[in-house]
N, C-alpha and C positions, 0 to 999 in steps of 0.2 A: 618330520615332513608332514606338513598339513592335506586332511585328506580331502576329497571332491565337495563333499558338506561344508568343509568349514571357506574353503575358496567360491562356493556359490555363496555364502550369507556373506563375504564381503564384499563380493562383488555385486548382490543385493542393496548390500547396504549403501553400498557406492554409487549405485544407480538411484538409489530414493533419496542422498543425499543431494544427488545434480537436480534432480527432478524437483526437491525442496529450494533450491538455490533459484532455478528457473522460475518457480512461482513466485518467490518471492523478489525476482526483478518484473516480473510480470507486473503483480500489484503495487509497486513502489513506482512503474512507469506508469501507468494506470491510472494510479492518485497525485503526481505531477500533471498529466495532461489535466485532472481534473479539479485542482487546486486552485481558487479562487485566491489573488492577490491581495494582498494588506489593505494595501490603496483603498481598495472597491469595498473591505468589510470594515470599513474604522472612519469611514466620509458621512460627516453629518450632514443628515436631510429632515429640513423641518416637516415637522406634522404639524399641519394647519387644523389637525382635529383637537387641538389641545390649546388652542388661542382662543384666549375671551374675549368678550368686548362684541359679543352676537345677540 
């Protein structure tokens, strides 16, 4: 029979693992909102700073 100690550390542990799990849908919601599309980073835009003939 497990005594009061070993039933609070897993219930501890149970509790920092939710709390791990919520963080990291946190930051994983976080960095889709902030996710800049293919599209927009792989579209070429000429630089007229690099054209001769000036």
């Amino acid at each position: 029979m497990p005594n009061s100690d070993d039933e609070l550390l897993t219930r501890g542990e149970r509790l920092d693992a939710a709390e791990r799990e919520e963080a990291r849908r946190r930051l994983l919601a976080q960095a889709e909102a902030e996710r800049i599309p293919v599209d927009e980073t792989t579209r070429a835009v000429p630089d007229r700073r690099w054209r001769g003939g000036r």
